[in-house]
Residue frames relative to the residue before (quaternion, step in Angstrom):
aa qw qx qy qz dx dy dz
X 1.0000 0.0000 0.0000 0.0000 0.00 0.00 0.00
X 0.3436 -0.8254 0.3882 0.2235 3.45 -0.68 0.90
X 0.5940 -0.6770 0.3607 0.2424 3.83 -0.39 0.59
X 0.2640 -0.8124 0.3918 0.3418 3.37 -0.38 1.14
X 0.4414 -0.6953 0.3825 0.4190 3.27 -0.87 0.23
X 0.3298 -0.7673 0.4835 0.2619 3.90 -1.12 0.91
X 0.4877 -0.7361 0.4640 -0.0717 2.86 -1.57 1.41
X 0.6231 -0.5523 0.3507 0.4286 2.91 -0.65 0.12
X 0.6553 0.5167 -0.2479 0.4921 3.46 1.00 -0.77
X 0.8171 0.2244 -0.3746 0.3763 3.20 1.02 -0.38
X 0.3807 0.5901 -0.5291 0.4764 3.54 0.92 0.57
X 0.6627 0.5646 -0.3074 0.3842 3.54 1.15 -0.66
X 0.6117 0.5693 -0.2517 0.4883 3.49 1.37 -1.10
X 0.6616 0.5419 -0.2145 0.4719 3.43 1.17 -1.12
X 0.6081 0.5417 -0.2433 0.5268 3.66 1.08 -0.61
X 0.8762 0.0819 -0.2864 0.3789 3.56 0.79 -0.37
X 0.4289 0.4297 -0.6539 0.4514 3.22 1.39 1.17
X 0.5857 0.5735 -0.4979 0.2829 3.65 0.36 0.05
X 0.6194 0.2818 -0.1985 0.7054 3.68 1.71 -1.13
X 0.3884 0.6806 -0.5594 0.2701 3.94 -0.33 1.05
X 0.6625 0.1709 -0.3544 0.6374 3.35 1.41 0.29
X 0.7833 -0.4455 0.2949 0.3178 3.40 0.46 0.70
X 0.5554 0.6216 -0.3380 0.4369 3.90 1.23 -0.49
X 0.2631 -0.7653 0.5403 0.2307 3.41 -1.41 0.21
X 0.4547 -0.7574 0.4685 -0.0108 2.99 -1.57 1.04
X 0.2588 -0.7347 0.5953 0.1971 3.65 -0.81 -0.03
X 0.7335 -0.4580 0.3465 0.3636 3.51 -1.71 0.04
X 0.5526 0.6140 -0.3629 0.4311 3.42 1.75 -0.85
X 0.6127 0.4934 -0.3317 0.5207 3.64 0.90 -1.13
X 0.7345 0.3056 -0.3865 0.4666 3.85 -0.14 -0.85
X 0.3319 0.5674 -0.5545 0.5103 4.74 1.18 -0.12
X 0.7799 0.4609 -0.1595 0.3924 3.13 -0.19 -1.79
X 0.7400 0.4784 -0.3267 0.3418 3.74 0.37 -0.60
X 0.6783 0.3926 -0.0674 0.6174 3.45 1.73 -1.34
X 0.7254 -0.5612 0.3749 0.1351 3.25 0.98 0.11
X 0.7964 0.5154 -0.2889 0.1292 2.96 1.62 -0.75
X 0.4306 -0.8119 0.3493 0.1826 3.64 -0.42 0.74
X 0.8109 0.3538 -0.0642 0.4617 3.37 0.61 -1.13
X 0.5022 -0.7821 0.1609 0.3320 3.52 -0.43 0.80
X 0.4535 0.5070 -0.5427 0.4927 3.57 1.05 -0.06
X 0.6626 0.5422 -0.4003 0.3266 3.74 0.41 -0.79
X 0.7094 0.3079 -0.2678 0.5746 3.94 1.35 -0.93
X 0.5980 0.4895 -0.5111 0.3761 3.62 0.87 0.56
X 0.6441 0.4580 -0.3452 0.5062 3.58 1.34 -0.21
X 0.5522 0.4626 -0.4475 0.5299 3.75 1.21 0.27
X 0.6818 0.4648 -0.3610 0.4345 3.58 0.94 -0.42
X 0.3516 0.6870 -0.2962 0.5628 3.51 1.22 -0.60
X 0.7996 0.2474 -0.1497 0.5264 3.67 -0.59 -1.67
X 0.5698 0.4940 -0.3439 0.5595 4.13 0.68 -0.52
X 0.6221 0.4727 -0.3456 0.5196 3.43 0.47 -0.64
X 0.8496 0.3612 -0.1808 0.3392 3.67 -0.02 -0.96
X 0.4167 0.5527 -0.3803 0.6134 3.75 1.94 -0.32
X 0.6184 0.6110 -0.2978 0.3944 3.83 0.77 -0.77
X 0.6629 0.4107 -0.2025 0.5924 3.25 0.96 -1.46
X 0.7643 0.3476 -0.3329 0.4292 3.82 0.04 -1.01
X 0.6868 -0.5096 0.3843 0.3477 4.13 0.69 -0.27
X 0.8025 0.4524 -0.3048 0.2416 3.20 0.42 0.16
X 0.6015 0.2423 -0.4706 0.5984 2.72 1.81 1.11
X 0.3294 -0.6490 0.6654 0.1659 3.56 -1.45 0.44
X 0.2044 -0.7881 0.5795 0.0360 3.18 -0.79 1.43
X 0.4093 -0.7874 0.4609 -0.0106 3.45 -0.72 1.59
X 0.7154 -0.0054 0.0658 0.6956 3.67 1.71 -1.02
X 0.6423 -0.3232 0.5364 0.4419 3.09 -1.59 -0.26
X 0.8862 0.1462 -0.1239 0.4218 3.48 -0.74 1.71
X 0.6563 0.6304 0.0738 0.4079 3.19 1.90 -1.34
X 0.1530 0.8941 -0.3710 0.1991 3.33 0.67 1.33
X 0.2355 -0.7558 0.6102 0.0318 3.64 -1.52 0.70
């Protein structure tokens, strides 16, 4: 079965069930949520994390470490 590819939206969906009780999270938690496994796959979650950062709509608490 072929793999869907992850979007922005869904790195986005995954980010706010991960920050829905208020806690922060990291790139491992949002891997772990989507599954992803292989590294082109956590370099396009870092990528799509990377750009919610730049545009606001995440606030980065640490190094890696987001709300």
């Amino acid at each position: 079965m072929k793999r869907e590819v992850i979007t922005a939206g869904i790195v986005r969906d995954a980010v706010k069930s991960l920050g829905s009780g208020g806690g922060s999270f990291g790139a491992p938690d949002i891997f772990l949520l989507l599954d992803a496994q292989t590294t082109p796959e956590k370099d396009i979650v870092r990528s799509r994390i990377g750009e919610m950062f730049r545009r606001g709509e995440l606030l980065r608490i640490a190094q890696g470490v987001y709300t």
